[in-house]
MIZAFI-499538 format. One line per 3 residues: number of its first residue (from 1); for each residue x, y, z of C-alpha. Coordinates in Angstrom, 1 decimal. Layout:
REM MIZAFI-499538
NUM> X,Y,Z ~ ...
//
This chain:
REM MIZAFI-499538
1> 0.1,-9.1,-25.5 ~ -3.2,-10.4,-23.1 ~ -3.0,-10.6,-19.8
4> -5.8,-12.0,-17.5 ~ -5.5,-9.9,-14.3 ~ -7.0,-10.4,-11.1
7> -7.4,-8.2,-8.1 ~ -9.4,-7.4,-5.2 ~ -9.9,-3.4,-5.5
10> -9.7,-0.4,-7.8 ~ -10.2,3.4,-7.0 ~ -12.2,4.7,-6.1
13> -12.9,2.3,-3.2 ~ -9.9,1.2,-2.0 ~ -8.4,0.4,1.5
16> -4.8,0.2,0.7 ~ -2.2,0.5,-1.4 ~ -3.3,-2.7,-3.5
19> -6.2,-0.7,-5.2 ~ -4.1,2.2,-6.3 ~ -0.8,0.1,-7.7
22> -3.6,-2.0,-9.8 ~ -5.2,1.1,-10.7 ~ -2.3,3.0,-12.2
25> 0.0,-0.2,-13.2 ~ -3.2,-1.1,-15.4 ~ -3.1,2.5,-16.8
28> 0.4,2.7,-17.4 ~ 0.6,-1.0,-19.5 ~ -2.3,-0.2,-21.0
31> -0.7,2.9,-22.7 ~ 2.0,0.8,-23.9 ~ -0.1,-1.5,-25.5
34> -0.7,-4.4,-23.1 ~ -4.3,-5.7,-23.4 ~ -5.5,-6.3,-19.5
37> -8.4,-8.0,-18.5 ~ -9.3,-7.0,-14.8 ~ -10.8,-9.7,-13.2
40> -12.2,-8.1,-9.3 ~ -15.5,-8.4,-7.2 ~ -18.3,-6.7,-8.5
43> -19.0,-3.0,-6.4 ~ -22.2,-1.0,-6.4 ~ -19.9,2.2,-7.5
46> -18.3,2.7,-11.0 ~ -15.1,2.1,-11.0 ~ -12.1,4.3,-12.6
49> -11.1,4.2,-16.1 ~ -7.6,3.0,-16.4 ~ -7.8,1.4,-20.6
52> -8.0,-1.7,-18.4 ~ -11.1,-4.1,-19.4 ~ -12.9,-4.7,-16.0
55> -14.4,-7.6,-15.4 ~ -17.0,-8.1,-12.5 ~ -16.9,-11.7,-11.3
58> -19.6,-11.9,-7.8 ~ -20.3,-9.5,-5.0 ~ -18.2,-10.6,-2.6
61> -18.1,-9.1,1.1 ~ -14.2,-9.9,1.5 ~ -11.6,-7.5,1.6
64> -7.9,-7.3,1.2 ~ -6.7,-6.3,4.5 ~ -9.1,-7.0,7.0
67> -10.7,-10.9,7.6 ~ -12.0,-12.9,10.3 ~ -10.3,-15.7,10.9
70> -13.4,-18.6,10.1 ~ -14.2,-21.4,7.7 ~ -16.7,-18.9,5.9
73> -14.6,-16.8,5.0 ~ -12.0,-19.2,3.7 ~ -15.1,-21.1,1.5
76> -16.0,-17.3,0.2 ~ -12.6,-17.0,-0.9 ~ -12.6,-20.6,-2.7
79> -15.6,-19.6,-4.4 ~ -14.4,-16.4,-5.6 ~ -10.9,-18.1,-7.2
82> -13.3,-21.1,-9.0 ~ -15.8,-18.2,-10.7 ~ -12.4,-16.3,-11.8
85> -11.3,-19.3,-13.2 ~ -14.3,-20.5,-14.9 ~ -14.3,-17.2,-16.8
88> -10.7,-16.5,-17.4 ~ -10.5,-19.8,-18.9 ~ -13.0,-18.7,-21.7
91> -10.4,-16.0,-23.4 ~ -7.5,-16.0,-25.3 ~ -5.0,-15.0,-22.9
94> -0.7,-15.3,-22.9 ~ -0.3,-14.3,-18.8 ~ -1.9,-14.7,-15.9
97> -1.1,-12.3,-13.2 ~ -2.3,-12.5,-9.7 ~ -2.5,-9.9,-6.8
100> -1.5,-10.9,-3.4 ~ -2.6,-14.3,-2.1 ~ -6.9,-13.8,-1.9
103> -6.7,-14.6,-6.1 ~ -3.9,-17.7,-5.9 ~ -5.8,-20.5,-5.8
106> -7.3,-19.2,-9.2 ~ -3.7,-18.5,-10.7 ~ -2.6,-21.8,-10.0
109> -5.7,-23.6,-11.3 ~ -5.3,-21.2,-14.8 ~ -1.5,-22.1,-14.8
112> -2.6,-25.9,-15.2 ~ -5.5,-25.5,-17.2 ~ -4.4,-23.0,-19.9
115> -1.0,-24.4,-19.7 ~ 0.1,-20.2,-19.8 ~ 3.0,-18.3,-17.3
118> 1.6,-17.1,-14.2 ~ 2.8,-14.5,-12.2 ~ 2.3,-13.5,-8.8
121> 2.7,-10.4,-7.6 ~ 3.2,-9.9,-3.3 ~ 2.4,-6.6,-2.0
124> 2.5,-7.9,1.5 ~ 2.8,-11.3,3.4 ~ 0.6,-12.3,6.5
127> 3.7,-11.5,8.3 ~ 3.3,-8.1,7.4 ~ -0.2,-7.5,8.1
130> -0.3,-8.9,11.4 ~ 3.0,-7.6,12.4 ~ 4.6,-10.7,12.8
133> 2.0,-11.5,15.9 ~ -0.5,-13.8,14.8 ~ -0.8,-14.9,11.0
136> -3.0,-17.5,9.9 ~ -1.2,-20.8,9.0 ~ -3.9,-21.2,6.1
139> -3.3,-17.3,4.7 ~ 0.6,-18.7,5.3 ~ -0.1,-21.8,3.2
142> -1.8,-20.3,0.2 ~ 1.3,-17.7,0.2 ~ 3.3,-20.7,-0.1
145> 2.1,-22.7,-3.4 ~ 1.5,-19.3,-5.0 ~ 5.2,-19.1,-4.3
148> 6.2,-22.2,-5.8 ~ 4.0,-22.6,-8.6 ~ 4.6,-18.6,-10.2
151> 7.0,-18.5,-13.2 ~ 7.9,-15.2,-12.0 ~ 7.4,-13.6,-8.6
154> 7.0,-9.5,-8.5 ~ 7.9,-8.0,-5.2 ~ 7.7,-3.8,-3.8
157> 11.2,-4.0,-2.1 ~ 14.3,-5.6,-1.7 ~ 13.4,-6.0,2.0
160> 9.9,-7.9,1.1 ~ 12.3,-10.0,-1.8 ~ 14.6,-11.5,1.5
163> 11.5,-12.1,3.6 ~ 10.3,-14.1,1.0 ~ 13.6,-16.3,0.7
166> 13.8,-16.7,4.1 ~ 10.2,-17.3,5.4 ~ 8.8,-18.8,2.2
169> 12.1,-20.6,0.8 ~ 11.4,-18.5,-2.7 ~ 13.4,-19.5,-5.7
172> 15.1,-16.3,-5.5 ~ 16.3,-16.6,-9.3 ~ 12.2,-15.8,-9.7
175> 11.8,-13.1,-8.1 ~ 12.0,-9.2,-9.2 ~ 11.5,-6.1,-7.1
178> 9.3,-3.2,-9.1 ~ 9.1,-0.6,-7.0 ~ 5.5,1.1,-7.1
181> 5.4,4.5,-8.1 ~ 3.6,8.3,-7.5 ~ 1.8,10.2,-9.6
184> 3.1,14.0,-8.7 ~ 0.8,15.8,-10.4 ~ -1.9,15.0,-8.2
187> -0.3,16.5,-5.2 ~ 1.1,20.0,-6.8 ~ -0.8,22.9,-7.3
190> -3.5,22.2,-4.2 ~ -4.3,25.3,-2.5 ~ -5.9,25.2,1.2
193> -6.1,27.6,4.2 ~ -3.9,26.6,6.3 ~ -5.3,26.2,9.8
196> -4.0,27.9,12.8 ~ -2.4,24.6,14.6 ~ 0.1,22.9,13.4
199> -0.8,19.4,11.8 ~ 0.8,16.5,12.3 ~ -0.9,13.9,9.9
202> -1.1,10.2,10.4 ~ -2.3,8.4,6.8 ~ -3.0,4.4,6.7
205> -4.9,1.9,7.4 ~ -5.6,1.8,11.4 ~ -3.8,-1.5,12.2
208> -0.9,-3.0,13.8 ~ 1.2,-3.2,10.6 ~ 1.2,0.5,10.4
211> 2.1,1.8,14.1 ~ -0.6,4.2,14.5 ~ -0.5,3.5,18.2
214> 3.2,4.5,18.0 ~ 2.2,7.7,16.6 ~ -0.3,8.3,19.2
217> 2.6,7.9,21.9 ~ 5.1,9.9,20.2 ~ 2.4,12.5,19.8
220> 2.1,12.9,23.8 ~ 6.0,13.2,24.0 ~ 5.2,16.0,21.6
223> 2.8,17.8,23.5 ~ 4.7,18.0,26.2 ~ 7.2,20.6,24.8
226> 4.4,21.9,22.1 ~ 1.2,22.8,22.5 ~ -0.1,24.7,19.4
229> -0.1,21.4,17.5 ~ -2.7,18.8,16.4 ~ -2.3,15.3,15.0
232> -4.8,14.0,12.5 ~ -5.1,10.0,12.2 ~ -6.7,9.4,8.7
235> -7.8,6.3,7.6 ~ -10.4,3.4,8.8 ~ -9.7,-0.2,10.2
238> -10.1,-2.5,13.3 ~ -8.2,-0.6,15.6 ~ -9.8,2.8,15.6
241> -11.9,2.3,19.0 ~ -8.5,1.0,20.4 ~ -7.1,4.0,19.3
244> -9.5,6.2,20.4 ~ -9.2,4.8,24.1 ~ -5.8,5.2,23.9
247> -6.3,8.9,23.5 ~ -8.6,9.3,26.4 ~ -5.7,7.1,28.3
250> -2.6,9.6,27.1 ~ -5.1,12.8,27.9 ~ -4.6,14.0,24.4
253> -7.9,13.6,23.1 ~ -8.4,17.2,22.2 ~ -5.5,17.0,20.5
256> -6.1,14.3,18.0 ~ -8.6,14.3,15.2 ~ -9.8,11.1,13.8
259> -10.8,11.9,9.9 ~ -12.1,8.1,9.3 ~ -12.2,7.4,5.4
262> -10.5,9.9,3.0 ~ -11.7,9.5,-0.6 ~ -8.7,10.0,-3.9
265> -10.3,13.4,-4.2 ~ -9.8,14.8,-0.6 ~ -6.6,13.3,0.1
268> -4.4,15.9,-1.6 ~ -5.8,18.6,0.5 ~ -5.5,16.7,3.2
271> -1.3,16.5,2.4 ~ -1.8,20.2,1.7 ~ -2.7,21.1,5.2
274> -0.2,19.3,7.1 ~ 3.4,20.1,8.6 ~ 4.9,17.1,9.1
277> 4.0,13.2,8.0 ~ 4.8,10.4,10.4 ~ 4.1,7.0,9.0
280> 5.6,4.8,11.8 ~ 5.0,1.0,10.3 ~ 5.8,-1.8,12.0
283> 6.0,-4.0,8.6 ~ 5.7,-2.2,5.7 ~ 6.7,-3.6,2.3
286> 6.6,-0.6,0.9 ~ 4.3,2.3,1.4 ~ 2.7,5.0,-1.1
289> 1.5,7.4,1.3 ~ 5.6,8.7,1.8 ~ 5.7,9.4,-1.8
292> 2.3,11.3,-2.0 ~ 3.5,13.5,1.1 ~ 6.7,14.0,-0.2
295> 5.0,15.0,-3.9 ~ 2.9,17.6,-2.0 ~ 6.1,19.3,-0.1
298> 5.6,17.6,3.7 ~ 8.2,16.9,5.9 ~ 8.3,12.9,5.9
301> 9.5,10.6,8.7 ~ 9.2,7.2,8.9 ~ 10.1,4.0,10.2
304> 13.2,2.3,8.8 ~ 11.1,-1.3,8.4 ~ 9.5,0.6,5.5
307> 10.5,-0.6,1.9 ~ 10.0,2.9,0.3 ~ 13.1,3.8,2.5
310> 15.2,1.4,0.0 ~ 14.8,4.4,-2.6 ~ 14.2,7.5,-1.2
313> 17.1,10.2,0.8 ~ 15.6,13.1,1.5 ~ 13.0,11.8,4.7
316> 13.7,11.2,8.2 ~ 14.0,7.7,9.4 ~ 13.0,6.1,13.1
319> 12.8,3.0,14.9 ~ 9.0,2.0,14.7 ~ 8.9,1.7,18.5
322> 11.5,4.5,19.5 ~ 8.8,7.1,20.3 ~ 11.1,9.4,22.2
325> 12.9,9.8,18.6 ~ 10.1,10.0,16.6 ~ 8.7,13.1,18.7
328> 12.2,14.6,18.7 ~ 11.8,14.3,14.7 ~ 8.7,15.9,14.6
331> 9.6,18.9,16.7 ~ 12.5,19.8,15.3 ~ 10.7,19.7,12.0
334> 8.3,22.2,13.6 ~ 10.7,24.1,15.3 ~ 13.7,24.7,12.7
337> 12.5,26.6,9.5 ~ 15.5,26.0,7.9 ~ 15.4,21.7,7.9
340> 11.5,22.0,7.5 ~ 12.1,23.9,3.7 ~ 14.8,21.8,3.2
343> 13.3,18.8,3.2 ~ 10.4,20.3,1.7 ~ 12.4,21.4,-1.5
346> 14.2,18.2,-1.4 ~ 11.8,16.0,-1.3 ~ 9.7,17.7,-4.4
349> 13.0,17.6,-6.6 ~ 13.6,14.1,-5.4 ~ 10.6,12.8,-6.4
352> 10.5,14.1,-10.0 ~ 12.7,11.7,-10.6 ~ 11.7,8.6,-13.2
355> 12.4,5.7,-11.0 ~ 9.4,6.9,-8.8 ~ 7.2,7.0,-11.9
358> 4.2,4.4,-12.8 ~ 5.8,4.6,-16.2 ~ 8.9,3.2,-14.9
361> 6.9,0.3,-12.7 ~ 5.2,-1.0,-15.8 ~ 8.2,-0.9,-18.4
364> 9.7,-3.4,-16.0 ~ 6.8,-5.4,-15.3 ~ 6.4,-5.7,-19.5
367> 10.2,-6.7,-19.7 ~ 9.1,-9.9,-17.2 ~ 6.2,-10.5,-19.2
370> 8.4,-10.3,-22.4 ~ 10.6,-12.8,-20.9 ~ 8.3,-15.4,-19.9
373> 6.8,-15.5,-23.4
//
């Protein structure tokens, strides 16, 4: 089995959660024998080697997550799709798969041209990555025909499967939910001083999607009742000098440490170091960074419009914008020794378990493959 693959990012640049499920679903198929073809920009780094065959198509200056909303950027992403196309049309392939909705103009065009299945995997919506505020009718639109022209449609969550029914009028009959997985070995045997102050850690991109301005607020609830704690936002995006201000305009600012980017390689010490993790999205099809914290034995809580709360029991859940209860969370996870271990010792058990595994992810994904050919 062939399949022509294209994407946006692979480790070890990546911004998202987009770049890592590419990374290790590649890996995984390609141990079971599925030829892939990874069709992405070309980056000045070297990328990692997953048994996928990468293919650089153009520097390109566009990213996943984070675009301006202007003609130029729309014809850069035109461009990109046509030079995908003109070079996927060239092999022998039985599949086209498609990552979110910056490659669908190029999966549609293949579909027609090769006359082969295409499938369209959504990792998040324009819904999702502007919190429902302010998406972009044309991002919208371009959602839309990949939508109704993919033979199959692979979703992270059964809460991202309705939103596509109701917002997008899927054919639900097309749609499957493969959960993305976590690689626990990466997170187990770190050792780190642990620092003096307690650490409340913060991991995700800094935009509206993910709360981190909820966090921030919940953090000076916290404050108020503890002092020997700090909270570490890690992560980049458009919001940090908003963030920053709103700091300064809390008084916490020596309390809060902004990390900026964290590469694959630091990011299980940074788990390693921390008490508690908060990830307080506002929209959040699924979300990898609860797993990783919960393979390295944190304390998780996180909001309850996060899809990776479908499948996991042993983390604390909040309402997004319910501050007071997220800060309530957090201290008595810092206070009570006895819930703290116990979720620790939970979580690490619970997360052994195969249907968290990258494994499992792409035995399904080869099972819809297998039944579109």
């Amino acid at each position: 089995m062939r399949i022509a693959m294209i994407g946006w990012e692979f480790p070890p640049l990546v911004s998202g959660g987009l770049g890592t499920h590419c990374y290790e679903l590649t890996k995984h198929l390609s141990e079971k024998g599925v030829i892939i073809d990874f069709y992405m920009p070309k980056v000045r780094y070297e990328v990692a080697d997953s048994g996928a065959n990468i293919v650089p198509v153009a520097f390109t200056p566009i990213t996943p997550y984070a675009y301006p909303k202007r003609e130029d950027f729309f014809q850069k992403v035109i461009s990109y799709n046509e030079k995908c196309a003109s070079l996927v049309v060239k092999g022998n392939y039985d599949i086209i798969h498609c990552h979110d909705w910056l490659t669908v103009p190029a999966g549609i065009k293949l579909k027609k041209t090769l006359r082969k299945p295409f499938v369209f995997t959504v990792h998040s919506t324009e819904y999702d990555r502007t919190a429902n505020l302010f998406p972009w009718d044309r991002v919208v639109d371009i959602e839309k025909a990949g939508i109704l022209h993919a033979d199959r449609i692979i979703t992270v969550s059964k809460r991202m499967k309705a939103q596509l029914i109701d917002r997008y009028d899927a054919d639900e009959r097309k749609i499957h939910v493969v959960y993305n997985g976590v690689d626990p070995r990466r997170f187990t045997g770190v050792k780190m001083k642990k620092p003096k102050e307690r650490i409340v850690l913060y991991f995700g991109r800094l935009t509206v999607q993910k709360g981190p301005d909820f966090f921030l607020k919940a953090a000076k609830k916290v404050l108020e009742f503890e002092n020997n704690v700090r909270f570490v936002v890690a992560g980049t995006g458009e919001m940090l000098t908003q963030l920053i201000d709103l700091t300064v305009k809390l008084g916490i600012q020596d309390k809060v440490f902004f990390t900026g980017y964290v590469s694959d390689e630091d990011l299980p010490k940074l788990y390693v170091i921390a008490d508690v993790f908060v990830l307080p999205s506002v929209s959040e099809p699924f979300g990898i960074a609860p797993l990783e914290a919960m393979a390295s034995g944190i304390p998780v809580i996180i909001s309850k419009t996060t899809g990776v709360s479908e499948i996991v029991r042993n983390c604390l859940l909040v309402d997004f914008w319910d501050t007071n209860e997220m800060a309530n969370k957090i201290i008595a996870v810092l206070r009570y020794e006895a819930l703290d271990r116990t979720l620790r010792e939970r979580e690490k058990m619970e997360i052994m378990d195969k249907s968290f595994s990258w494994g499992n992810a792409a035995e399904e994904t080869i099972r819809i493959y297998r039944g579109l050919l």
